[in-house]
C-alpha positions, -999 to 999 in steps of 0.1 A, spaced: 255 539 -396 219 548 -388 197 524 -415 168 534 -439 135 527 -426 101 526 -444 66 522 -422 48 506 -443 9 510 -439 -20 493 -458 -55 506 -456 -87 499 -468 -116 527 -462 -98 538 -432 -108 577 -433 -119 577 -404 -81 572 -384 -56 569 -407 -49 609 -400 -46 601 -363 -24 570 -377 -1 596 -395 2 619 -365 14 592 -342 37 575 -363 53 606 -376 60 622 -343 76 585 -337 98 583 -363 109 619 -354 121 604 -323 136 577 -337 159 599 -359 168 625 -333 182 595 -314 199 585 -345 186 547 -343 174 553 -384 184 575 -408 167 609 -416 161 596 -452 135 570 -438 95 574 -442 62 561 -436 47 550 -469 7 541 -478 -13 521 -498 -44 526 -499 -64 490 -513 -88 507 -537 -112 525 -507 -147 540 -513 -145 563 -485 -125 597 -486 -96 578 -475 -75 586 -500 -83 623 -507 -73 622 -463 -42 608 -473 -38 641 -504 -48 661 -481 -25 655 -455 8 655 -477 0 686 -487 -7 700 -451 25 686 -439 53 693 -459 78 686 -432 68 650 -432 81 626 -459 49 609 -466 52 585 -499 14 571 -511 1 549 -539 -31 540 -545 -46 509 -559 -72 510 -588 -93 489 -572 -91 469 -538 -69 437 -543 -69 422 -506 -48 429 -477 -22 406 -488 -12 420 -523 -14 456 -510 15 449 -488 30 431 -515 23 460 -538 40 488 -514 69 463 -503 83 459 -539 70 498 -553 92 515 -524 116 493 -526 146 516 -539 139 536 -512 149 514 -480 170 490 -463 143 473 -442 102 477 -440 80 473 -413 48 469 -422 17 479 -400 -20 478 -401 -36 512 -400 -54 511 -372 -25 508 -347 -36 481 -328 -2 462 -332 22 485 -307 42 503 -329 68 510 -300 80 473 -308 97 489 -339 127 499 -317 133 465 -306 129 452 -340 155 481 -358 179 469 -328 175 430 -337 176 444 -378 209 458 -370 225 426 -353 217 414 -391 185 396 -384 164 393 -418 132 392 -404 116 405 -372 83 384 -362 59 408 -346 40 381 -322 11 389 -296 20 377 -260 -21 374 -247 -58 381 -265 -70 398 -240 -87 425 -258 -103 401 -282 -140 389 -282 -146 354 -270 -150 343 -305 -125 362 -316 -97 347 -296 -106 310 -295 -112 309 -336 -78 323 -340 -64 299 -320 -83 269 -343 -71 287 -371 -31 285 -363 -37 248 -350 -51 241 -380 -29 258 -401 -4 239 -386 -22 203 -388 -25 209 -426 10 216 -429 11 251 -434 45 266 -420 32 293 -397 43 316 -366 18 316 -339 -1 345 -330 20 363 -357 -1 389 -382 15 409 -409 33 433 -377 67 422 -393 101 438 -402 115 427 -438 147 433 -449 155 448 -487 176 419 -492 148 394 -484 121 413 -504 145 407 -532 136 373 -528 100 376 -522 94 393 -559 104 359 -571 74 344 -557 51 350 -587 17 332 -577 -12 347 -576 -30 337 -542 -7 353 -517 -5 341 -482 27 364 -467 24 348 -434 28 312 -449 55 320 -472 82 343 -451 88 307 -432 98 294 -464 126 321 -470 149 303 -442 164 339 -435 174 350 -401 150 353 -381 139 364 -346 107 376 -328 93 402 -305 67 405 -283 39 428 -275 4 434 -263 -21 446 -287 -37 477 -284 -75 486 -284 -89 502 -321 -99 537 -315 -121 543 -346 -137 522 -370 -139 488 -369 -124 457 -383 -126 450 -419 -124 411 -411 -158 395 -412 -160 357 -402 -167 350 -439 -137 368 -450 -121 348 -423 -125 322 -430 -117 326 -471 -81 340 -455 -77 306 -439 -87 289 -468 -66 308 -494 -37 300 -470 -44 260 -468 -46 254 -503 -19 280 -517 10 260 -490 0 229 -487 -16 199 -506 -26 179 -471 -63 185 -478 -60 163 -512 -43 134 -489 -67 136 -461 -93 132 -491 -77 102 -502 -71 83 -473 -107 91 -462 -116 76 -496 -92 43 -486 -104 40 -450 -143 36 -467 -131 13 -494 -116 -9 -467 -151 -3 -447 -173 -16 -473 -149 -46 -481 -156 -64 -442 -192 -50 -444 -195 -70 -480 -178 -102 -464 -206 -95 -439 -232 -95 -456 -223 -124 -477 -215 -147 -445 -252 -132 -430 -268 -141 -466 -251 -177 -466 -265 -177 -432 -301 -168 -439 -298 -141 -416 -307 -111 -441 -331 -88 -427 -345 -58 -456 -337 -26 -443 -344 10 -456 -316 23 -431 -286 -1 -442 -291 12 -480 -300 52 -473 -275 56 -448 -243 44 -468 -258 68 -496 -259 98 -478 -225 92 -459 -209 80 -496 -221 110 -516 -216 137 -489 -179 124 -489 -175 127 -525 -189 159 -527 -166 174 -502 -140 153 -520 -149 168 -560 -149 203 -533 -116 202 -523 -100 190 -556 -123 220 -579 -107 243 -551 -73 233 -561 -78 234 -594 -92 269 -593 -62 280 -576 -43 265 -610 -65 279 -636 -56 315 -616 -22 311 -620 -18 297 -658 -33 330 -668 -3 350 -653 -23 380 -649 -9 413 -632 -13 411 -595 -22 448 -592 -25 489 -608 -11 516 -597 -36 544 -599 -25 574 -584 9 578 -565 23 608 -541 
């Protein structure tokens, strides 16, 4: 029996495509039901991450113009990162589904993989990884500080598929499971690994974006990475401490040194054997006091239990 689907989009002042987004995707799913491979019952859903542009009125505007089309939307009352807006519409349509794929707005992940993964969904595999075979239409520094950032995700012990985004197919069952996870600083891509669900992945070339442009700076970037290291994995507070026992077994032999050259009336004053040691001690411990204010801003997040999100305005 043909299972209920939901396309699952998040957006974030994406007026400028996320019309042309709809008009593919519909005239997909279309096809996918008049082959019978879902059910007629599924639909593409929308959350729109608290935008400033017209986005959202597009979105209004569009459920209204096509009625034939079962469009479901929610809207954010302010923008909450990529990451808890596909949180947000994962558990909100929930009811409605048996499985969710979820997919960026500007269609640069090939959507056409979605067969493959509704085929692998229906040999009862939980999860569908959607993984990038090349980064060919990436910028120089696009592609290689992707590439640090899964090695090093990976070096810090961070559970993580490579070359994987958020192109993924979940399961109702397994976003049953995913509600329980209750922290704060989300990081999707760390935690599905952790699940321990079926899994399996596809591959696929990513498209060029037609309009607009990427809403990833190298600053946000690099916070992504961040919030991903220090929500899954404590590694950084270890590497901190054995940096911090490698020196103290450092000064010890330069000590005995100094006291054999001293017994030895071989002591020579110099400015750069005392500034030196300074700089490299207090540079350390500031990175060190760094990493550990980090974590523990991370904890004083979480004690406070706040809500992760509101629910504005819903179609």
């Amino acid at each position: 029996m043909p299972k209920r689907i939901c396309i699952l989009i998040p957006c974030y002042n994406e007026d400028l495509i996320i019309n042309q987004s709809l008009d593919e995707l519909f005239v997909f799913l279309q096809n996918l039901i008049e082959n019978q491979l879902v059910a007629p019952s599924s639909f593409i859903a929308v959350v729109d991450d608290g935008s400033t542009d017209a986005t959202w009125q597009n979105i209004r505007e569009y459920h209204f113009q096509h009625p034939q089309y079962n469009l479901k939307a929610i809207r954010l009352s302010r923008n909450q990162g990529h990451q808890t807006a596909l949180l947000a519409g994962m558990l909100h349509f929930q009811p409605h589904y048996d499985c969710v794929i979820t997919l960026d707005a500007d269609l640069q992940d090939d959507y056409r993989t979605i067969v493959e993964m509704v085929q692998l969904f229906q040999q009862n595999v939980e999860i569908v990884y959607g993984v990038r075979k090349k980064r060919k239409t990436d910028s120089f520094f696009k592609k290689y500080s992707a590439i640090l950032f899964y090695k090093f995700m990976q070096w810090l012990g961070v559970s993580i598929i490579e070359n994987h985004a958020d192109f993924r197919l979940t399961s109702s069952k397994v976003v049953k499971y995913l509600e329980q996870f209750k922290e704060t600083n989300l990081f999707l891509r760390g935690i599905y690994p952790l699940l321990g669900f079926c899994s399996a992945c596809v591959y696929y070339d990513r498209l060029p974006r037609k309009q607009g442009k990427s809403k990833y700076s190298l600053a946000k970037m690099i916070a992504f990475a961040l919030e991903g290291v220090t929500s899954l994995s404590v590694k950084p507070l270890r590497i901190v401490t054995w940096l911090g026992f490698s020196i103290f077994l450092i000064s010890i032999a330069l000590s005995l040194y100094a006291l054999k050259s001293y017994l030895e009336n071989k002591v020579v004053p110099g400015w750069t054997s005392t500034v030196l040691p300074m700089y490299l001690l207090g540079g350390i411990q500031l990175l060190g006091i760094g990493i550990i204010g980090e974590y523990i801003g991370k904890i004083y997040q979480e004690v406070k239990q706040r809500p992760r999100y509101f629910i504005e305005n819903e179609i």
